[in-house]
Backbone bond lengths (Angstrom), bond angles and torsions (degrees), N, CA, C in turn:
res aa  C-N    CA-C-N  psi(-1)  N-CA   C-N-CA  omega(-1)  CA-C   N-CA-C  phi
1 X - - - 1.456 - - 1.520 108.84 -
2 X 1.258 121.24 128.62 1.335 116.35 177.41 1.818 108.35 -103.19
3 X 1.546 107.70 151.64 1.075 112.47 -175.86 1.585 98.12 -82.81
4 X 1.685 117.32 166.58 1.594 124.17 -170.09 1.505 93.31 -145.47
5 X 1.414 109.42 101.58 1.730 113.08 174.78 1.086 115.33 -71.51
6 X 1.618 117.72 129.17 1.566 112.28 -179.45 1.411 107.07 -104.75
7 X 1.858 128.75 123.51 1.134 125.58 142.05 0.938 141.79 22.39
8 X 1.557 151.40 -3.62 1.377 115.54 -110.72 1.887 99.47 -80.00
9 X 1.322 135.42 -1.46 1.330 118.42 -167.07 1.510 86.82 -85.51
10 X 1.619 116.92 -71.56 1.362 112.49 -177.15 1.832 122.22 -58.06
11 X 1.106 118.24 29.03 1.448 130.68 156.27 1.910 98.82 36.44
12 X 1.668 102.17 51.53 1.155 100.10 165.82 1.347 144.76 -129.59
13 X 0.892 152.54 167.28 1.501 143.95 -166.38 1.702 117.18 -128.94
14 X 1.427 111.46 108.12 1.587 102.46 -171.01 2.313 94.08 -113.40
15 X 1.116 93.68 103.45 1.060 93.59 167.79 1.904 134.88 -106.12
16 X 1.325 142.59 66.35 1.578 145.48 -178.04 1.516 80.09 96.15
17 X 1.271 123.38 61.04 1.693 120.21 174.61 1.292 134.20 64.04
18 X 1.653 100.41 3.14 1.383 83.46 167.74 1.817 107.17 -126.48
19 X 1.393 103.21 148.42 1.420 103.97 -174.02 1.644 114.14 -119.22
20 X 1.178 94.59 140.91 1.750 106.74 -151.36 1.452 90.05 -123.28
21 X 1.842 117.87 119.69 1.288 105.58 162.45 1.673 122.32 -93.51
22 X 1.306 102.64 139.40 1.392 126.29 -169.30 1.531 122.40 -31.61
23 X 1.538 89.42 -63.85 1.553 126.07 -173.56 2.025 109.95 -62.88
24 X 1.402 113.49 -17.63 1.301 125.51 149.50 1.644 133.85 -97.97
25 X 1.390 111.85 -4.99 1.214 104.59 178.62 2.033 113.35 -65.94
26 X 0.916 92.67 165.50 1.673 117.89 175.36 1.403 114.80 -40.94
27 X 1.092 134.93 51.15 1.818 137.89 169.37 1.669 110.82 -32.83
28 X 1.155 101.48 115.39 0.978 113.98 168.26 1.641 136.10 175.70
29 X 1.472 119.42 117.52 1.464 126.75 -129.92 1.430 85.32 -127.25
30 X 1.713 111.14 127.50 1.578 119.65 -159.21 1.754 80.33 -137.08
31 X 1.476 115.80 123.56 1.404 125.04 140.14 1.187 107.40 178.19
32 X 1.092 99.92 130.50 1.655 136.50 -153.09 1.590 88.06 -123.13
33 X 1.563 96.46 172.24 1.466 131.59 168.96 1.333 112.78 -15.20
34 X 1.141 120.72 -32.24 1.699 100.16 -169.08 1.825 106.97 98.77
35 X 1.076 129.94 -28.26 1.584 147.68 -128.50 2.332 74.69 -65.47
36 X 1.908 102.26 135.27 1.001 112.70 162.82 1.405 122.47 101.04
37 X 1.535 158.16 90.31 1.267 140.29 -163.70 1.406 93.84 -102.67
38 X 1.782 91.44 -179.53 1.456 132.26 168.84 1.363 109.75 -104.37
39 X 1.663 111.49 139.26 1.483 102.99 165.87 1.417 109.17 -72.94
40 X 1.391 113.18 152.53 1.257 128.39 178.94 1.555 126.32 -115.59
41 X 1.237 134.32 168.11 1.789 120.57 -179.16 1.269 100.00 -108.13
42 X 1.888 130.39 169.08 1.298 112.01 -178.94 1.325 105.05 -61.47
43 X 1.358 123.61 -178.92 1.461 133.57 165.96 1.284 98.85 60.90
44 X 1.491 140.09 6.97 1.543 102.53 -177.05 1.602 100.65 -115.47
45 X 1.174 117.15 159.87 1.509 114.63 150.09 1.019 147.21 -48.40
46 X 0.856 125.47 140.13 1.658 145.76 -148.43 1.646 121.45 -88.79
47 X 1.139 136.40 127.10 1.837 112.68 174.00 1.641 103.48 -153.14
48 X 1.132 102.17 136.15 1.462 128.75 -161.55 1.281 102.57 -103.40
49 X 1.043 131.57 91.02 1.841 128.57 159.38 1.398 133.45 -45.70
50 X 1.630 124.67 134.78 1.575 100.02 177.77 1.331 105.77 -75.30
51 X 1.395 113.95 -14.29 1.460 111.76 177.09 1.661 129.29 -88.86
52 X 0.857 149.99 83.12 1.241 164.76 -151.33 1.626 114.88 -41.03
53 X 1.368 113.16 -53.14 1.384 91.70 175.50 1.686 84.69 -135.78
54 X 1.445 105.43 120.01 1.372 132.99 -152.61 2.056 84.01 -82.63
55 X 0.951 153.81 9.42 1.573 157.70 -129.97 1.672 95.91 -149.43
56 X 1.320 121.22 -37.78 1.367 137.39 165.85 1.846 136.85 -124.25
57 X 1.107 93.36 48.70 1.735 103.55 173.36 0.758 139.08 -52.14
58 X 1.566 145.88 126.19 1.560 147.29 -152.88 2.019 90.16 -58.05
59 X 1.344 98.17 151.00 1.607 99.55 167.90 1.233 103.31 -75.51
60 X 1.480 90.36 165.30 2.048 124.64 -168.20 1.687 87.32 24.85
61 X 1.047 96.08 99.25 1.987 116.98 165.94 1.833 93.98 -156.08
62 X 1.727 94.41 162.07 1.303 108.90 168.12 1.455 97.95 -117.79
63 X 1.426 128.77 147.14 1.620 118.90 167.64 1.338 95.12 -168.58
64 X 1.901 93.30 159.34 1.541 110.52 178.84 1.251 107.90 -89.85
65 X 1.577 118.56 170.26 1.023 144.28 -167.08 1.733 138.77 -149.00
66 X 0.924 134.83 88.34 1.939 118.25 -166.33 1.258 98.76 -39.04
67 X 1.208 105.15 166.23 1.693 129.65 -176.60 1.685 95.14 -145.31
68 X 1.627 116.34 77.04 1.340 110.07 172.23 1.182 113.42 -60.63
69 X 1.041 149.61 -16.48 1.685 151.85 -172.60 1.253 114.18 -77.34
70 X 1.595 116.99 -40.93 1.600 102.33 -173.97 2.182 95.88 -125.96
71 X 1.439 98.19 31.56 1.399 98.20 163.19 1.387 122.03 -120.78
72 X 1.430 138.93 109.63 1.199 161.40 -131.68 1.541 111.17 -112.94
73 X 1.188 131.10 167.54 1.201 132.64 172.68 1.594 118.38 -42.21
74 X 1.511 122.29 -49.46 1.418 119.62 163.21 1.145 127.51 -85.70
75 X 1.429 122.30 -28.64 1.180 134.08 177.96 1.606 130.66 -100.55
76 X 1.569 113.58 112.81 1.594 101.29 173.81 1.149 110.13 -108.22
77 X 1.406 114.31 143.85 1.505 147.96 149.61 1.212 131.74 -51.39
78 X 1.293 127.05 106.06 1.557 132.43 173.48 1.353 111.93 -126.17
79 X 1.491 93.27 137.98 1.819 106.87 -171.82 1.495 92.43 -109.14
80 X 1.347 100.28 119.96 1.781 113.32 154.38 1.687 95.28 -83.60
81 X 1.772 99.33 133.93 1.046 129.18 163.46 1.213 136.22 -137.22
82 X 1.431 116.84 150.35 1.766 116.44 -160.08 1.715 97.75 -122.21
83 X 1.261 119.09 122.25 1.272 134.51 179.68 1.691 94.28 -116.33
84 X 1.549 123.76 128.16 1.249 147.86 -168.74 1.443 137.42 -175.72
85 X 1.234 95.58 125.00 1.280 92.98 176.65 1.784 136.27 -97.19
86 X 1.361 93.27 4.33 1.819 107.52 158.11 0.892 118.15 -113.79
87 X 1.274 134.91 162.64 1.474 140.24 -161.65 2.068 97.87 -78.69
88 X 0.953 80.49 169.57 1.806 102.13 -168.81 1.304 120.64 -150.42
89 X 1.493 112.42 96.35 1.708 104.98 165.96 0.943 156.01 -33.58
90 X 1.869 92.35 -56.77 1.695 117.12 -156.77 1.612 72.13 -166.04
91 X 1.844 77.94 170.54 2.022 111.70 172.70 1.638 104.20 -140.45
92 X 0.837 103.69 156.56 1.659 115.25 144.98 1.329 123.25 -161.59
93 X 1.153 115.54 127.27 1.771 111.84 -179.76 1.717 91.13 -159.17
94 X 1.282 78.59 171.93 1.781 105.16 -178.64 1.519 96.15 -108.08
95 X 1.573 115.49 141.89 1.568 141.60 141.06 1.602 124.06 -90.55
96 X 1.611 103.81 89.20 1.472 73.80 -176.90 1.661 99.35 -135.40
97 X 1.858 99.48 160.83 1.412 119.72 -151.08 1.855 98.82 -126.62
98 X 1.380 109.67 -172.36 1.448 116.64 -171.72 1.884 96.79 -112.71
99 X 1.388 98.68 111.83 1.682 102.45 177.54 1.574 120.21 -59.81
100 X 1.628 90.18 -16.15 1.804 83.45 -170.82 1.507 84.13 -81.01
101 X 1.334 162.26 34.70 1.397 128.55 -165.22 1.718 77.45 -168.94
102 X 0.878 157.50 -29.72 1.337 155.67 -174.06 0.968 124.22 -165.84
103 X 1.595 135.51 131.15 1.842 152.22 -152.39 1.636 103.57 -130.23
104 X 0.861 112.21 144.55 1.881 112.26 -177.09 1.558 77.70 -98.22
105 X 1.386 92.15 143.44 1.236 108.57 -171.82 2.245 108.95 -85.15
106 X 0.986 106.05 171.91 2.064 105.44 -160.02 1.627 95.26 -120.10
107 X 0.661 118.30 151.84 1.669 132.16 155.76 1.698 105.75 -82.95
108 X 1.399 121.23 148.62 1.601 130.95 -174.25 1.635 93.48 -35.92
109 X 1.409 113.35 -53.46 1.686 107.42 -156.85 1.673 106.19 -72.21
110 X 1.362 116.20 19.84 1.471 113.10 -164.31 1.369 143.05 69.12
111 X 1.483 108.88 5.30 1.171 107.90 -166.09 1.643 108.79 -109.05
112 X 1.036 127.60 160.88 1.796 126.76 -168.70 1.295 95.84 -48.18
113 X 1.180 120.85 123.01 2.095 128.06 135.15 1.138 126.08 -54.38
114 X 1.514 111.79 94.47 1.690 98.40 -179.79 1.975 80.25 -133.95
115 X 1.665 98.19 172.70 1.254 95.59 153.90 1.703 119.06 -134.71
116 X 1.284 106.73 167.85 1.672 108.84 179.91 1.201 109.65 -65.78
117 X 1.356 139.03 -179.49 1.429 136.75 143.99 1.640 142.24 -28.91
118 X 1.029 112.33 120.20 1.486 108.47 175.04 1.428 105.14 -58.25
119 X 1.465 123.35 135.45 1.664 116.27 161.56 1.577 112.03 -108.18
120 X 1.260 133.28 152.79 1.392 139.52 -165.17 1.979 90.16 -76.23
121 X 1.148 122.69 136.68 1.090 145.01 -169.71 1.595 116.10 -50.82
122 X 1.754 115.37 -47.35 1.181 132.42 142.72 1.611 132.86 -34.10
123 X 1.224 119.18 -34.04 1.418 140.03 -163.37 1.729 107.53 -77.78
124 X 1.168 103.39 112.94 1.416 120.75 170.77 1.511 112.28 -117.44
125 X 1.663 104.41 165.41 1.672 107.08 -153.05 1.262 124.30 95.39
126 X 0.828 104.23 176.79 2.078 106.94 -177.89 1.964 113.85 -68.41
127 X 1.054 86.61 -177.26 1.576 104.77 -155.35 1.915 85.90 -88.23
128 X 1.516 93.97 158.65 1.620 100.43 -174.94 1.755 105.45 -64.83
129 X 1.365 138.79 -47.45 1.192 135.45 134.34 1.879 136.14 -99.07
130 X 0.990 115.83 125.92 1.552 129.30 176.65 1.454 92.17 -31.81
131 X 1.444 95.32 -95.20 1.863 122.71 -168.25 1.686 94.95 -57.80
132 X 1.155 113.69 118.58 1.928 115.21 148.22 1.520 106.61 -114.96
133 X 1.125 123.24 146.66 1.791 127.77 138.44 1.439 117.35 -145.68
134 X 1.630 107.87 135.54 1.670 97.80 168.72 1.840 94.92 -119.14
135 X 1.035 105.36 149.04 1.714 113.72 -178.51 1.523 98.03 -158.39
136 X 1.438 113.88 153.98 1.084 136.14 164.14 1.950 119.81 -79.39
137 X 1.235 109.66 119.23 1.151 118.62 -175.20 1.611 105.72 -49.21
138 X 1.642 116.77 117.50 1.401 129.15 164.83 1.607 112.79 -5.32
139 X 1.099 133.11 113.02 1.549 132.17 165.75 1.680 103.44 64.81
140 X 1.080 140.32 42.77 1.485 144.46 169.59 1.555 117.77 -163.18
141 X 1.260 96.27 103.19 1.704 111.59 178.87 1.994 103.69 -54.91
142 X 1.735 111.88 -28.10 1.306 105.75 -167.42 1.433 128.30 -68.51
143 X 1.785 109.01 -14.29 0.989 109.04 -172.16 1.738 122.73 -149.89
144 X 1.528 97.57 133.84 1.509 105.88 -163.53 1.852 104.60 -85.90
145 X 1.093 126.93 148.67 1.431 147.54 171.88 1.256 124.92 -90.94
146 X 1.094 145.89 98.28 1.546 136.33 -171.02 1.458 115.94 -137.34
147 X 1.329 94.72 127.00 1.639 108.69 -165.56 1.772 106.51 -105.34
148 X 1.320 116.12 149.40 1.604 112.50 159.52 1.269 105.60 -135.89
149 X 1.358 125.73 -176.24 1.551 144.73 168.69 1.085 114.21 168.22
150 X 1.526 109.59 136.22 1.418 134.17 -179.43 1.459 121.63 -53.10
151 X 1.803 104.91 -38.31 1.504 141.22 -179.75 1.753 91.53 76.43
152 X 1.552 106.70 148.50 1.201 127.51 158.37 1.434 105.34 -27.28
153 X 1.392 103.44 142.86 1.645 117.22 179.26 1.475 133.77 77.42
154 X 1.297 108.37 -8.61 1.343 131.38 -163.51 1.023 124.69 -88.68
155 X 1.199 152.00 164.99 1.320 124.32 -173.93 1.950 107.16 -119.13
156 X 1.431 147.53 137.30 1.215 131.54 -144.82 1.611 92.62 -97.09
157 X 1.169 113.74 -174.58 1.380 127.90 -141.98 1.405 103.07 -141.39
158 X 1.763 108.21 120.67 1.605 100.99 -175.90 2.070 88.14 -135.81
159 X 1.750 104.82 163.15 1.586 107.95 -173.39 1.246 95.87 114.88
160 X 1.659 129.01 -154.47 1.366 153.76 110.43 0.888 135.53 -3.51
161 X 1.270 122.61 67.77 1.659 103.04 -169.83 1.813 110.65 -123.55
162 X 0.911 113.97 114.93 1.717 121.19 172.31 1.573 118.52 -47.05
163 X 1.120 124.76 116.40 1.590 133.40 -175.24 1.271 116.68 -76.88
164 X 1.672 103.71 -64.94 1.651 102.97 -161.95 1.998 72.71 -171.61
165 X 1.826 94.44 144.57 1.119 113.81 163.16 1.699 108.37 -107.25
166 X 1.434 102.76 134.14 1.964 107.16 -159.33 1.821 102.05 -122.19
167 X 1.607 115.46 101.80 1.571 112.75 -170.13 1.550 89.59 -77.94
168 X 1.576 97.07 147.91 1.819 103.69 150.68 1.144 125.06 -114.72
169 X 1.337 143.99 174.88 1.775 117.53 146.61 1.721 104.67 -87.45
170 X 1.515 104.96 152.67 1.076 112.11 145.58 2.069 130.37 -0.39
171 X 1.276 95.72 89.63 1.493 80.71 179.68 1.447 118.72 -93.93
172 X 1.520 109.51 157.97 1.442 129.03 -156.33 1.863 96.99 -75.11
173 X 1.435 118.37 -5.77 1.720 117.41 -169.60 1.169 103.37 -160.10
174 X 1.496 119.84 173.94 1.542 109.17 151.85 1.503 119.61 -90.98
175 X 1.379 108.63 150.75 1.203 116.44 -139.78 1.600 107.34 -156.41
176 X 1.566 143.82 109.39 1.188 126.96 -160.04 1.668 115.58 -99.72
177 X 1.104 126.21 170.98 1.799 122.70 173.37 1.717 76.17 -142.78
178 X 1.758 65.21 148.49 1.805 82.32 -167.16 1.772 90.37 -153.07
179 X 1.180 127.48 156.53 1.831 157.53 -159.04 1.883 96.87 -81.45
180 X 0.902 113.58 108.62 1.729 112.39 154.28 1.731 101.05 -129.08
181 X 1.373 94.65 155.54 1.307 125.06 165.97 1.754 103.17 56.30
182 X 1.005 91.13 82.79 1.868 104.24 -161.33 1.597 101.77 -95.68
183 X 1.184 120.55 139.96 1.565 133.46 153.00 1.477 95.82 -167.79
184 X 1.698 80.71 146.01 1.585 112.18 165.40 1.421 89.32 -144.39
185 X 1.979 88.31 133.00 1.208 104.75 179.42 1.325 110.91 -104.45
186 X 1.334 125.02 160.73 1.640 150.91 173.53 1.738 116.34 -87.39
187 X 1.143 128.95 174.05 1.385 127.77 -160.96 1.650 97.25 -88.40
188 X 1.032 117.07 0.34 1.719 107.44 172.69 1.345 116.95 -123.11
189 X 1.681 94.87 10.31 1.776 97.53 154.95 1.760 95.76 92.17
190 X 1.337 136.19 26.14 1.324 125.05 179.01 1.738 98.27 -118.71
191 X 1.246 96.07 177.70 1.622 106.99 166.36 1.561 142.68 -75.60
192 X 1.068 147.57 110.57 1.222 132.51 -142.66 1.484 118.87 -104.25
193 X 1.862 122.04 104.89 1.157 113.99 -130.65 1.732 97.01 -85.52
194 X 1.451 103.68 10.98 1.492 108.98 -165.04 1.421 108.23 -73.09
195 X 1.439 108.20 -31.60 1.484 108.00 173.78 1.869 135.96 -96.00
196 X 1.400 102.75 0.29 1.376 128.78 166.23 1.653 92.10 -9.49
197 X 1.293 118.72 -107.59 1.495 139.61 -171.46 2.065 118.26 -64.79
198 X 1.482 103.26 15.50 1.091 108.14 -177.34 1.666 96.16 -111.32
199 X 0.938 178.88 -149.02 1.375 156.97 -128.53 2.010 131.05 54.73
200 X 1.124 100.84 78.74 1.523 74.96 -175.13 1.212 111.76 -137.50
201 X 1.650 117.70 142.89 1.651 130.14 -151.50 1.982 100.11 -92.61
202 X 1.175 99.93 -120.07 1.183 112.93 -178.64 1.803 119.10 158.83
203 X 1.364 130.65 -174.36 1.103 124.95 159.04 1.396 124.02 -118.46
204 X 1.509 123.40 150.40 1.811 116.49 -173.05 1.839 82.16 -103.51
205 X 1.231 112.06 159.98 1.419 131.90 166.70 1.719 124.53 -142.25
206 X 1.057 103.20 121.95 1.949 105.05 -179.10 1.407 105.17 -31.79
């Protein structure tokens, strides 16, 4: 996995060569109702999808998801996922949540806990994205950064496809994370206007 340094003065994003400025990407902040749960285990946290049955998602949408497998008694798991029907390079968007009420959870060395994609056990060839990073936006606990890319040579990715798995701790309320500054890019490196209004957050619950 290679690391991808972000700018933060020149507010830029260089992801498998291509660099996307921030301050123009696609705005747009999706959380709705909550409408639909996840089963949950005792003691664990709770998460409410805007999308209802996370197994069948409107086409070209981005949306979260639980990840009962790698979410634990303190910690829950949410899978950003990209359902599409044109091919797709790269992503970048922000997740962002309320610090007084929920913290993305750190690995010992301090740095964000997230994980890459699960791949089916069978599956040979490269990884579902080359480039990953999740980081916390410079001086703001509120908001997470998340990068993808296909990397040069690769071929882009259309269906189902799993983004980034995102731990939290346990939050103290309910509390929603919801999509800013959205792009998904296409194989010639532009923005893809198909998913503009497809975005959708969800709610975490104690």
């Amino acid at each position: 996995m290679m690391n991808i340094l972000i700018p933060h003065k020149d507010l830029l994003r260089k992801i498998g060569g291509i660099v996307w400025t921030v301050c123009v990407s696609l705005v747009i902040t999706s959380c709705g109702s909550g409408s639909g749960t996840t089963e949950t285990g005792v003691n664990q946290a709770g998460f409410s999808p805007d999308v209802p049955n996370c197994s069948s998602p409107p086409s070209n949408s981005v949306y979260l998801c639980r990840n009962e497998g790698k979410s634990t008694g303190d910690l829950i798991a949410i899978d950003v996922r990209l359902n599409t029907d044109s091919p797709v390079f790269g992503a970048a968007f922000d997740v962002t949540l309320d610090p007084s009420v929920v913290k993305a959870a750190r690995k010992e060395d301090q740095s964000i806990d997230f994980s890459p994609p699960d791949l089916p056990l069978a599956q040979e060839g490269p990884p579902v994205w080359k480039h990953l990073f999740v980081t916390l936006k410079e001086g703001q606990e509120d908001t997470l950064i998340i990068g993808a890319s296909r990397g040069k040579g690769i071929e882009p990715l259309t269906g189902s496809i799993p983004v980034v798995t995102l731990k939290f701790k346990t939050p103290s309320g309910k509390t929603p994370l919801s999509f800013s500054n959205n792009s998904l890019i296409n194989p010639a490196g532009q923005p893809m206007e198909l998913f503009k209004d497809q975005w959708y957050g969800g709610y975490l619950t104690p």
